[in-house]
C-alpha positions as CSV (number, residue, x, y, z in Angstrom):
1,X,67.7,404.1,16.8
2,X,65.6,401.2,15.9
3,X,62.1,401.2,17.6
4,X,62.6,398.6,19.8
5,X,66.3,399.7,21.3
6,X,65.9,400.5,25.0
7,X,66.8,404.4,25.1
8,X,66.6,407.2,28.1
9,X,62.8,406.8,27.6
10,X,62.6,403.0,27.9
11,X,61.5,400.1,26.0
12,X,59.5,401.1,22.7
13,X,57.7,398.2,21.4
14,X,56.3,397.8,18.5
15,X,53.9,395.3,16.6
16,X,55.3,392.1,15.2
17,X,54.6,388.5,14.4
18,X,55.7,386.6,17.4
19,X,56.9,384.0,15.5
20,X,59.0,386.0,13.3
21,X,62.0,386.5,15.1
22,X,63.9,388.1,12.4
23,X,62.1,391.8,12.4
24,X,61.3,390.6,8.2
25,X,65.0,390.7,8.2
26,X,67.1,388.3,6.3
27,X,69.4,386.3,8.7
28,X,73.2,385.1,7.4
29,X,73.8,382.1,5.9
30,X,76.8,381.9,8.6
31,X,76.4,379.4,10.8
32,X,77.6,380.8,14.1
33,X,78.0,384.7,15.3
34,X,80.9,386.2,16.8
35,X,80.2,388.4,20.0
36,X,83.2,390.2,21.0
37,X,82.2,391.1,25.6
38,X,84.4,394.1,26.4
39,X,86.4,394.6,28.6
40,X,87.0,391.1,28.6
41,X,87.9,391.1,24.8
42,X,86.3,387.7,24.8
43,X,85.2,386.4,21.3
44,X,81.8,384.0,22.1
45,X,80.7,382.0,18.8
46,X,77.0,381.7,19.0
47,X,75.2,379.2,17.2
48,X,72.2,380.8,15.2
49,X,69.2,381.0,17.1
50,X,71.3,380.3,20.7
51,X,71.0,383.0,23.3
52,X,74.5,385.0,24.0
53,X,74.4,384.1,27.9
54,X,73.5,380.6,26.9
55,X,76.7,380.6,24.4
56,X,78.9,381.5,26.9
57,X,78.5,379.9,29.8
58,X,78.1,376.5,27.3
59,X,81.9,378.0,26.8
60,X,82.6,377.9,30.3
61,X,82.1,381.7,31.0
62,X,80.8,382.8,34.2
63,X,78.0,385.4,33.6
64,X,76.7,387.3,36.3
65,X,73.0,386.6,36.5
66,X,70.5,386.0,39.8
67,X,67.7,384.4,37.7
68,X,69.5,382.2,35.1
69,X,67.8,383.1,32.1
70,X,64.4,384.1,32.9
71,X,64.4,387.8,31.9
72,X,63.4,388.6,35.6
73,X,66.8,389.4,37.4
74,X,68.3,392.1,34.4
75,X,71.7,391.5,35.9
76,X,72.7,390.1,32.4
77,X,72.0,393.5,30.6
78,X,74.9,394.7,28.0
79,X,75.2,397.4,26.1
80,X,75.4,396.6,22.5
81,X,76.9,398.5,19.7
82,X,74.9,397.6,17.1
83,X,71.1,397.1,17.9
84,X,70.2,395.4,14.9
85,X,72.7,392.9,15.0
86,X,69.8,390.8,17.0
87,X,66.9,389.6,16.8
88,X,64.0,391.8,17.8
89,X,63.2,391.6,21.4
90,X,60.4,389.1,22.3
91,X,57.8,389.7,24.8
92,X,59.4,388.6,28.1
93,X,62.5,390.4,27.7
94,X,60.6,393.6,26.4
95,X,58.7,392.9,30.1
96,X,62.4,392.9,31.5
97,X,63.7,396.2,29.1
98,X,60.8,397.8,30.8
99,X,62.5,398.0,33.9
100,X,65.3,400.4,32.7
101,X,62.6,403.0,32.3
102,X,63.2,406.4,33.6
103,X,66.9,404.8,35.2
104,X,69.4,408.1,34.7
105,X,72.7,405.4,34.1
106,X,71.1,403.9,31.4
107,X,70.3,406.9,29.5
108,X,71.2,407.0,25.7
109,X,72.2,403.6,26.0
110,X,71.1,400.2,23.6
111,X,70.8,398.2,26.3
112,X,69.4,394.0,25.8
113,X,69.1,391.0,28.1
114,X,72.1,388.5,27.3
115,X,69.6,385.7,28.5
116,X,67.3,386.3,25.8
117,X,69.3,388.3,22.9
118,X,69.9,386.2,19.5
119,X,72.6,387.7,17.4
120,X,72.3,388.0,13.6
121,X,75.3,388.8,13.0
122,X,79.3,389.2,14.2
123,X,79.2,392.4,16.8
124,X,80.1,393.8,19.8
125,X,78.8,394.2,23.4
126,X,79.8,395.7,26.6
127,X,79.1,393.8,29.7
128,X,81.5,394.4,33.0
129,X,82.0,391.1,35.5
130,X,82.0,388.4,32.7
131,X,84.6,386.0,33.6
132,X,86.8,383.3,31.1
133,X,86.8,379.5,31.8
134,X,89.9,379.7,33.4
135,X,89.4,382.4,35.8
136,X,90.0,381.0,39.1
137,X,87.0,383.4,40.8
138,X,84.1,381.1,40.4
C-alpha cells in the first residue's frame, strides 16, 4: 500500500513538494494514458497531466458527479487497481479522501477522486454509473 492510498483507516498523507506532482517519480515519455472504467469496459486516453473525469467527459462520457470537479461532492470516486499509476494526491482531494474515513464499504479499498486523479501510466479503474457518448440516458 502506498502511503497516500485511501485504506479502511482513511487518507494517510504524507510530506511532499506541492509542486512536485510526480511523488520523485519518473513519468512516461508516452504522451497519453489509457484508463480502462469497468464495468463499462471503456478505454479513456488521457493526455498527461489531464484529470480522468476531465478526459472523459471531453470524450463525451457522462460521469456522475454533483460538484463538477471540485473535490467536494466525492461522487466521482473509483476504485483503482494500481495506486501508483497516478500522481500523488494533492491537498484538496486528500481534503476530499478524508471523507471516506471510518466508511465500512470502503474498507480495503484504493479509492481516488476522478476529478482530480492524473494517471502516469495505462491502468485500470472501477467506477459504476459512467455512461458512453452514445448512451441515450443523459
Amino acid at each position: 500500500m502506498t502511503k497516500w492510498a485511501i485504506r479502511a483507516r482513511g487518507p494517510e498523507q504524507r510530506h511532499h513538494d506541492p509542486d512536485d506532482r510526480t511523488g520523485g517519480r519518473q513519468l512516461s515519455g508516452a504522451a497519453e494514458r489509457t484508463v480502462r472504467v469497468e464495468p463499462l469496459g471503456a478505454e479513456i486516453r488521457v493526455p498527461k497531466g489531464e484529470r480522468l473525469m476531465a478526459a472523459a467527459e471531453r470524450l463525451g462520457y457522462h460521469w456522475p458527479t454533483l460538484c463538477h470537479g471540485q473535490a467536494a461532492c466525492t461522487t466521482c470516486w473509483v476504485e483503482v487497481d494500481d495506486p501508483d499509476a497516478f500522481e500523488p494526491p494533492a491537498p484538496l482531494e486528500v481534503k476530499g479522501l478524508g471523507l471516506f474515513d471510518g466508511r465500512s464499504f470502503y474498507a480495503g479499498k484504493d479509492i481516488r477522486l476522478a476529478c482530480q486523479a492524473r494517471p502516469l501510466r495505462d491502468t485500470v479503474v472501477t467506477k459504476r454509473g459512467v455512461r458512453g457518448p452514445s448512451d441515450s440516458r443523459r
